[in-house]
N, C-alpha and C positions, 0 to 999 in steps of 0.2 A: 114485702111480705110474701111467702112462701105457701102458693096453695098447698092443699092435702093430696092433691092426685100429685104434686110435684115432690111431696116429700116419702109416697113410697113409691114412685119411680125412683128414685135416687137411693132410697134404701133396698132396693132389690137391687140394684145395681151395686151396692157398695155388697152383699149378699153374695152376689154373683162374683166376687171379686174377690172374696175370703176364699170363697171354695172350689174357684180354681186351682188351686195347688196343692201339693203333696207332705203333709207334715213329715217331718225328721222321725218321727213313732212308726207309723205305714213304712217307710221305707227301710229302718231296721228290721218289721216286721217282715215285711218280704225278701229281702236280703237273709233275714235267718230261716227263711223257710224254706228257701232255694238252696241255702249252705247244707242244710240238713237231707236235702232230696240228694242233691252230688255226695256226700258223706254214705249215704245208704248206695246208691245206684255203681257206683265207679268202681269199689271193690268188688259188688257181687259180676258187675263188667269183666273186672280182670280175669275172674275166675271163670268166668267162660270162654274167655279167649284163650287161657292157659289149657282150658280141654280140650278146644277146638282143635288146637295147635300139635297135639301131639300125633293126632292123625298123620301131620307129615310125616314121623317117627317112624309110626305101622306101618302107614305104606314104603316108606324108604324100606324097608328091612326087609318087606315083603319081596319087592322088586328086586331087591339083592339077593337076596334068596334063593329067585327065579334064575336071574342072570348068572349064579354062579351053579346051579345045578347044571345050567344049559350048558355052560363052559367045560362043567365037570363030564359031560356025555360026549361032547366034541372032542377035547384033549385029554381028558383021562386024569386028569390034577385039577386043585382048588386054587385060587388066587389067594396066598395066606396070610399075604403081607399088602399092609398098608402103601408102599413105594411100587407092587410091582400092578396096583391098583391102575390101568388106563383111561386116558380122559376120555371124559363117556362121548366125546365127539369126535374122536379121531376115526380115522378110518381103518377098520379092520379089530378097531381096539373092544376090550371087553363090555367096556360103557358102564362101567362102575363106579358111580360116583363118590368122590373124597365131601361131598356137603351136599343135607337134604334136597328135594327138589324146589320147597321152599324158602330154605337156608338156615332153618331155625337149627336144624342138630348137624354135629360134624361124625363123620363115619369110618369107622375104623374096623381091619377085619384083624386079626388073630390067628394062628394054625393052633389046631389042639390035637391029640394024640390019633383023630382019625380023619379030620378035616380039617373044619375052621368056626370059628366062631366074629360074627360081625357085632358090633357092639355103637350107639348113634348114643350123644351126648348133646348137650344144648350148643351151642357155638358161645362163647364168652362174650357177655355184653349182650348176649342178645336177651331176648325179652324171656324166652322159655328159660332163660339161668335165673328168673323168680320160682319156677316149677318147684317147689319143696316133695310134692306128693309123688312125680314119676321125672326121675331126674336122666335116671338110663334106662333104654332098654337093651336087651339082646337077642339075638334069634342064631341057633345054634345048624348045622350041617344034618341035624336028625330032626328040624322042625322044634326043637326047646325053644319055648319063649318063654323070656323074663324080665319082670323089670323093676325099679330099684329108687327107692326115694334119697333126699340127701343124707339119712345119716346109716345107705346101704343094707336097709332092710327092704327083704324084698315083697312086692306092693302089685304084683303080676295080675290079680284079677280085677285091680282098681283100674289098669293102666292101658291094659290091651281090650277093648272093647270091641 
């Protein structure tokens, strides 16, 4: 025979032994509540890192900017082309870089009718060739800046902050 103090020890134990574990309900439930947080958080993510990013942009353009007025005061001409561009670590060379400081844009300069115009594009593959909103910028030999989303409208006061 089965005393009573024996029979709800056993049933708290049998108690305690349902509710250790984690129903299949609870754990879709929290599994769709975690899908739903990465669903919200991830894109508003990207989209920060896609502004953050463009900063290398500005400042690249800035800096060429600099280094080419400074060139333009020393030798009296513009660097107008992309090939006569020297690597920015060589000795003696202009230091004009052919890819951002970060890497995200590649950089291109131009001659135009009275200097030059430098022009920074995302690098293909890379993560800023998601950028829809400011896809190019430019900065021109008279200080013009502008910049340009993908379907070439330009987007200047969104983009240069």
């Amino acid at each position: 025979m089965i005393h009573s103090s024996d029979r709800t020890c056993l049933r708290e134990r049998l108690m305690r032994q349902r509710q250790s574990g984690v129903t299949l309900m609870e754990l879709l439930t929290v599994v769709t509540v975690i899908a739903i947080l990465a669903s919200l958080a991830i894109p508003s993510y990207r989209r920060y890192l896609l502004r953050a990013q463009r900063s290398d942009a500005t400042t690249t353009l800035l800096r060429l900017q600099a280094a080419q007025e400074k060139h333009f005061l020393q030798y009296g001409v513009y660097v107008t082309t992309k090939a006569s561009i020297p690597n920015a670590h060589s000795a003696g060379g202009l230091g004009l870089p052919t890819v951002s400081e970060r890497g995200y844009y590649d950089v291109d300069v131009a001659a135009t009718g009275t200097g030059y115009t430098f022009t920074v594009k995302p690098v293909a593959g890379g993560g800023q060739a998601d950028d829809a909103e400011c896809r190019q910028f430019t900065v021109t030999e008279s200080g013009t800046k502008e910049a340009r989303n993908y379907a070439s409208a330009v987007t200047t006061t969104n983009c240069f902050r």
